[in-house]
C-alpha positions in Angstrom: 80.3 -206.2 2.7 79.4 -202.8 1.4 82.5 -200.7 0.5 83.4 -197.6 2.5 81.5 -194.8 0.7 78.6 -196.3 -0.8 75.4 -194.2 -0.6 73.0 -197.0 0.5 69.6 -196.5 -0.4 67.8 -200.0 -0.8 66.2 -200.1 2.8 63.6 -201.9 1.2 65.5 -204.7 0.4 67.5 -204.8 3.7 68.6 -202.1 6.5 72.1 -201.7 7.8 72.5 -203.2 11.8 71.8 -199.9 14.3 74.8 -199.6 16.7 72.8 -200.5 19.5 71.1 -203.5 18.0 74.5 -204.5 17.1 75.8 -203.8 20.7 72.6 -206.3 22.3 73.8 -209.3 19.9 77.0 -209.5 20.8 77.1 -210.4 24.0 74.7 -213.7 22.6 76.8 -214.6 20.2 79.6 -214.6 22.1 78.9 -215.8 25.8 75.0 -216.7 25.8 75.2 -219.5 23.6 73.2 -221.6 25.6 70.1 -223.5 24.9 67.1 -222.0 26.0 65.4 -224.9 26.8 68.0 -226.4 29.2 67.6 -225.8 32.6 70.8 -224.9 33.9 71.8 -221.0 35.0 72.7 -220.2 31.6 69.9 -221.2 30.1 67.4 -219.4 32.0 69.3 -216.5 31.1 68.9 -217.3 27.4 65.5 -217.4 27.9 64.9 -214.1 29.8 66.6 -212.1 27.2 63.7 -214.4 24.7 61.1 -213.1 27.1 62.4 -209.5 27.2 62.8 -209.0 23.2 59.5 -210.9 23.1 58.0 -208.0 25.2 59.9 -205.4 23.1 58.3 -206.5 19.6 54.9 -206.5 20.9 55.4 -203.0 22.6 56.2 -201.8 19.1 53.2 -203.4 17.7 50.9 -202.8 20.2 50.8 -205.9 21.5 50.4 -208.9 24.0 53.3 -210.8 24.7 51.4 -213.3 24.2 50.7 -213.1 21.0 54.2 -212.4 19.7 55.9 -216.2 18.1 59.3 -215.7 16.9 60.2 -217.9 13.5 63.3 -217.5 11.0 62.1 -214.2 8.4 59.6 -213.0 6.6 58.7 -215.7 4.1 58.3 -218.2 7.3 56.0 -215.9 9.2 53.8 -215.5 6.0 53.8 -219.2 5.6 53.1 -220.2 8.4 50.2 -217.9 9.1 48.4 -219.1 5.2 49.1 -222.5 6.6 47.6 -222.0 9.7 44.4 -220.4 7.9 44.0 -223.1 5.3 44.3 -225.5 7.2 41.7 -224.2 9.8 39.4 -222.4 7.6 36.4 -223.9 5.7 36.0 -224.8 2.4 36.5 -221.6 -0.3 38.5 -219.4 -2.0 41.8 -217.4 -0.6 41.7 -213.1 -1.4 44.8 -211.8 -1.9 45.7 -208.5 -4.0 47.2 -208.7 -6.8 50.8 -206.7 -5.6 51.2 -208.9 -3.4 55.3 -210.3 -2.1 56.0 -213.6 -3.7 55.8 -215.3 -0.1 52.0 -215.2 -0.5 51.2 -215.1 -4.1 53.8 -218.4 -4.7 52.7 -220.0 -0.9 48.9 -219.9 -1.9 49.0 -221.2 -5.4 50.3 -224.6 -3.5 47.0 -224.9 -1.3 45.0 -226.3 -3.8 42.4 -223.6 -3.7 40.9 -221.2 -5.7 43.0 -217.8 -5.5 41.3 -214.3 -6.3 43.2 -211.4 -7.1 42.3 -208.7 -5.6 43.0 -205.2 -8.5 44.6 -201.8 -7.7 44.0 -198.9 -9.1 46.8 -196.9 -10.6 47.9 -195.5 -7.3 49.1 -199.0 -6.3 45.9 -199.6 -3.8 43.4 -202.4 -3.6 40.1 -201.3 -5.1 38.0 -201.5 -1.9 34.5 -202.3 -4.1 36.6 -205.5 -5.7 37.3 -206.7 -2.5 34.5 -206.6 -1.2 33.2 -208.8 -4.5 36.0 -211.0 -4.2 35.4 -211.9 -0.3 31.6 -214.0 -1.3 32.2 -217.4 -0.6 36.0 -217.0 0.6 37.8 -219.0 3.2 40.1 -216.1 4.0 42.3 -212.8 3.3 45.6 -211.5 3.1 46.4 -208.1 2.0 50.2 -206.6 2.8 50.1 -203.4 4.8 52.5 -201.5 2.4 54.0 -202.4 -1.2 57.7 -203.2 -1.2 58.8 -201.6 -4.4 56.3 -198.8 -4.2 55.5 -197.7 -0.3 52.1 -197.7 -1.2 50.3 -198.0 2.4 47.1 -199.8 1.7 43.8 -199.3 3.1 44.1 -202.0 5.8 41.5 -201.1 8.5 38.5 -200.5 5.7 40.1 -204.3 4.2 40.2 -206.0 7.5 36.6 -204.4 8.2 34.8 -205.8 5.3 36.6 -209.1 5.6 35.2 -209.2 9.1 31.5 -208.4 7.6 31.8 -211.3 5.9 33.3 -213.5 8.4 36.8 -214.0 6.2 40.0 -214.4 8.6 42.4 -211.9 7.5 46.8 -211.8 7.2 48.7 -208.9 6.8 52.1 -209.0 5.5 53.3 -206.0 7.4 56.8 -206.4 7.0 57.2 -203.3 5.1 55.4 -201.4 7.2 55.7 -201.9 10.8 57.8 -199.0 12.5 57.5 -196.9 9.5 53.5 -195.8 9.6 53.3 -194.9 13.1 50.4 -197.0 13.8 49.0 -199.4 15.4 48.9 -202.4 13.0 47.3 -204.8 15.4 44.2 -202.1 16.7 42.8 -202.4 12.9 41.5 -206.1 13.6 43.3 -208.2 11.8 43.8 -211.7 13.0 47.7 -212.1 12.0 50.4 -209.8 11.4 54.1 -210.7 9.8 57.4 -209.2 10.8 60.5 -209.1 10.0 63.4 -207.9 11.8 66.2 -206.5 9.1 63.5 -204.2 7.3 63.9 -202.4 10.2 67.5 -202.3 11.4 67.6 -205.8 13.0 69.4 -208.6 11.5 68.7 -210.6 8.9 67.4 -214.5 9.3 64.9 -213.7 12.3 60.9 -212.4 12.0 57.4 -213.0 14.0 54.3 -213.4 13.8 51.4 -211.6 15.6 48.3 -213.6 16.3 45.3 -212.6 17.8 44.8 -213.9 21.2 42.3 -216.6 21.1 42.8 -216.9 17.6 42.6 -220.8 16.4 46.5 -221.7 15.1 48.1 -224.5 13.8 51.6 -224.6 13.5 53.7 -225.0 10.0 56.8 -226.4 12.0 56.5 -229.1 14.5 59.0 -230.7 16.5 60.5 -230.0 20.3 57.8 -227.4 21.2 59.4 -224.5 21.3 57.4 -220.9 21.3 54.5 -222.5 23.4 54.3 -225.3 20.8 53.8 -222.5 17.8 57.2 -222.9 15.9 59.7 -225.7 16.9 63.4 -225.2 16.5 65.8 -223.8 18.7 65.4 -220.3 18.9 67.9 -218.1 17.2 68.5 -215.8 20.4 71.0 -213.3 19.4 68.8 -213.1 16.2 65.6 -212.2 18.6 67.7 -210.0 20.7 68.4 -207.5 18.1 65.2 -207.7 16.8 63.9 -207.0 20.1 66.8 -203.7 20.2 65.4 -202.7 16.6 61.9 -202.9 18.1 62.5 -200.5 20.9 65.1 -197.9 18.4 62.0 -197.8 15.5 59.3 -197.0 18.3 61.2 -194.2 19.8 61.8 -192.8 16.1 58.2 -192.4 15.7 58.8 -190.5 18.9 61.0 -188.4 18.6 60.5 -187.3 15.0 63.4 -189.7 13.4 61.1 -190.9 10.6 59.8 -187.1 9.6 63.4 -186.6 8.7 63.5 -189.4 6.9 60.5 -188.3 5.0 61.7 -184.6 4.4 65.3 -186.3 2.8 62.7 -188.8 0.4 61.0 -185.6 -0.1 64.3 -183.4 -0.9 65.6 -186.0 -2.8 62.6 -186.7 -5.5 62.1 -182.7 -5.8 65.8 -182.8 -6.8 65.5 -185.6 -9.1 61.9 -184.0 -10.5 63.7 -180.6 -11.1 66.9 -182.0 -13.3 65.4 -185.2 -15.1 63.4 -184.9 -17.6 60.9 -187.4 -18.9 60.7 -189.0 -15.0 57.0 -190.3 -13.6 56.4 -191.2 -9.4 55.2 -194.4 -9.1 51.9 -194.7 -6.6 50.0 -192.6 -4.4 51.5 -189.8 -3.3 49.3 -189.3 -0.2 49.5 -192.9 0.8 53.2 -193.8 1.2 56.0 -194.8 3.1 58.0 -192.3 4.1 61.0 -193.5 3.3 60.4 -194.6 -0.1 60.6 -193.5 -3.9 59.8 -194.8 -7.2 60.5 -193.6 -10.5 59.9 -194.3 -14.0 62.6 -192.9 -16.7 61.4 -193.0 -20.3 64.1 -194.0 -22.4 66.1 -196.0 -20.2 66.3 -199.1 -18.8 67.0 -199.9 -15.4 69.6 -202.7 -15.7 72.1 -199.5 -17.1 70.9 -197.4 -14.2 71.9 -199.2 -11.9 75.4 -200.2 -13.8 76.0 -196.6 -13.6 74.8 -195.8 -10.3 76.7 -198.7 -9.1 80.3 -197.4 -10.5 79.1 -193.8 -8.9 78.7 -195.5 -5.5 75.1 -195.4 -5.1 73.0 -198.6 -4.1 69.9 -198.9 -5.0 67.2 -201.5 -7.2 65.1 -201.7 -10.1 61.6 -202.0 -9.9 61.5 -204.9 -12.0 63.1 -208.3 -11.3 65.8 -209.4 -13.5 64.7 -213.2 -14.9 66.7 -215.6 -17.2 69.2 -212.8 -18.7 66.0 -210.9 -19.4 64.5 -207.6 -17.8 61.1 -208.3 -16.7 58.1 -205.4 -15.6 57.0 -206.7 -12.3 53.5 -207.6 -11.6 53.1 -204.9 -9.0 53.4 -202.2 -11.6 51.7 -204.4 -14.5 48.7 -204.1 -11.8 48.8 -200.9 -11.4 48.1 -200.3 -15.5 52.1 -198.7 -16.3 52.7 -199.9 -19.4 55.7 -202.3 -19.3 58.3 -200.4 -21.4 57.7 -197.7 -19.1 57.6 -200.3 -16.0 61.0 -201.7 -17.4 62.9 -198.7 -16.7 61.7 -198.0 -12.8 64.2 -197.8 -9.5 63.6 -198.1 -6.2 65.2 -195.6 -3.8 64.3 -196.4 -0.5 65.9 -194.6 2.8 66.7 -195.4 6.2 66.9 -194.4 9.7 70.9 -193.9 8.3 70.4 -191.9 5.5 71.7 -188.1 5.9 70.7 -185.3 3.4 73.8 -184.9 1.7 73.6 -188.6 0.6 70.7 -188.0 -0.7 71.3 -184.7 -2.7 75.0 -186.6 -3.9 72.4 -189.4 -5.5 70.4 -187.3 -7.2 73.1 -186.1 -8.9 74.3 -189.1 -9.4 71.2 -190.4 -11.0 70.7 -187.2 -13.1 73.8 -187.9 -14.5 73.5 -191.4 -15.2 70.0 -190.8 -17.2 71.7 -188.4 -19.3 74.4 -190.7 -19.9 72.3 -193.3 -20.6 70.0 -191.8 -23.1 72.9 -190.3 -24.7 74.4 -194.2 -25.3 71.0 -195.6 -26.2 70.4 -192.4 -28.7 73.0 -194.0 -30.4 71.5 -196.4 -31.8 73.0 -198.9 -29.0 70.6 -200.2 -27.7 69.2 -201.4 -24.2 71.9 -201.9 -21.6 71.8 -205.7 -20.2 73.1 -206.7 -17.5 73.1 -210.4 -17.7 73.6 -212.4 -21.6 71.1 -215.6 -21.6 
């Protein structure tokens, strides 16, 4: 539980329960526990409030209802949908960019076919002429709509379009993404989208997976036949209620201007951070971002001590490289996108949400000036890195 006071910003990683989305679960976790399957009173209830989210979701991605199937997160919905292609695609290779989440770079080296990374350029996006290359001779695509560490928004409709030149199904992981661009995910003409519901202030443990309507689709889970025979298992329905409530709270902040606030407090708070730190580089195109997202490199530090120190200051937020075996490792997004890995070693994520308030934002940025200057201060030393795990 997060401690009265925290400054949260690591919406990336998960987002805090809306009120409301809170307020549709309980009722289902409390009373509603029956099995949608049954066919008793309470049970058709349980699967009328299935049938209501479901409806909800697609609204937000532009949808048929149709074409929405509910499964357990993320990870699952990618999965399934890789499984679903290789399995019904021809012989060939699988495209995938290299920046890609570790539910599709670790899922397709387990298919037995050749993978192709796809390069970025030092923005963070998928070199559209590689692509292209890549897709001869390829049994399919997936390319994620936006970067997790970075925000970078990648050129999806010019991706799905060449893919569809060459006759190569193509998978979005758009869990990043959706209710955070404003668009229309599904009008770009992919053939399958992946959701999940706590990246966007719905709980954790429940996603979906958007397939276009006459799309051919094997499942990854078989069993009792639940979601039309798509993805067995009792359905996690107060899970799928809130995700339907998030659904319907992020499509009325694109409306009513909720995420250009979050942008102008991303915005306020990396001008702040830009005026007082020195030696401090953005991470990925500027023009091509998530508006709730920020990454930064700080030369000289690490960011294993940064977040030490931002931790004991009451501010939440990530590295931008994963901590492995005791030992600080540059991700492979940012080795992709040619930062060298010293510098990639000392990156943060700081990544807003629908929560956030300006003065948060501006208490952070001090907080992570002063950090920095603390840090470099210690490391001038002569003490060296700052580790946060001992192998």
């Amino acid at each position: 539980m997060e401690a009265a006071g925290v400054i949260y910003l690591d919406a990336n990683a998960t987002t805090p329960l809306l009120p409301e989305v809170l307020d549709a679960m309980l009722p289902w976790l409390r009373d509603g526990f029956a099995n949608p399957s049954g066919a008793y009173a309470g049970a058709k209830l349980a699967r009328k409030a299935i049938d209501t989210a479901r409806g909800q979701v697609a609204d937000l991605l532009g949808a048929d209802p149709e074409e929405i199937i509910f499964t357990g997160g993320g990870t699952e919905s990618v999965n399934t949908a890789l499984w679903s292609l290789h399995r019904l695609a021809g012989e060939g290779a699988v495209v995938v960019s290299a920046i890609e989440h570790s539910a599709v770079l670790r899922y397709v080296e387990t298919l037995g076919r050749e993978v192709r990374l796809a390069p970025v350029d030092a923005g963070g996006r998928v070199i559209l002429e590689k692509f292209s290359e890549l897709l001869d001779g390829a049994a399919f695509a997936s390319v994620m709509a936006a970067n997790n560490e970075t925000g970078v928004i990648q050129p999806l409709a010019e991706l799905v379009r060449l893919s569809k030149e060459k006759g190569v199904p193509f998978h979005s992981d758009a869990i990043q993404a959706v209710g955070k661009t404003g668009a229309s995910l599904t009008a770009i003409g992919a053939d399958m989208l992946s959701i999940s519901a706590h990246k966007f202030h719905g709980p954790k443990g429940v996603g979906a997976l958007w397939i276009r309507k006459g799309l051919r689709f094997t499942p990854l889970i078989s069993g009792g036949g639940q979601e039309s025979g798509r993805r067995s298992g009792t359905e996690n329905v107060p899970g799928i209620v809130g995700m339907g409530a998030a659904s319907v709270a992020m499509k009325r902040s694109t409306e009513d201007g909720m995420l250009g606030r979050v942008r102008e407090i991303r915005n306020a708070f990396e001008a702040a951070v830009l005026a007082e730190v020195q030696g401090v580089t953005p991470n990925g195109a500027r023009d091509h971002r998530l508006p709730n997202t920020c990454h930064l490199s700080f030369e000289g530090c690490e960011a294993a001590g940064l977040l030490i120190l931002l931790d004991d200051a009451g501010v939440a937020c990530s590295a931008g490289s994963a901590c492995m075996t005791g030992k600080q490792k540059p991700s492979h997004v940012q080795l992709a996108m040619g930062i060298p890995e010293e510098l990639a070693k000392s990156s943060l994520r700081i990544s807003f949400s629908l929560l956030s308030t300006m003065e948060d934002a501006m208490t952070a940025a001090e907080a992570l000036k002063k950090a920095v200057e603390k840090l470099r201060r210690v490391q001038g030393l002569g003490v060296g890195p700052v580790q946060v795990y001992t192998p």
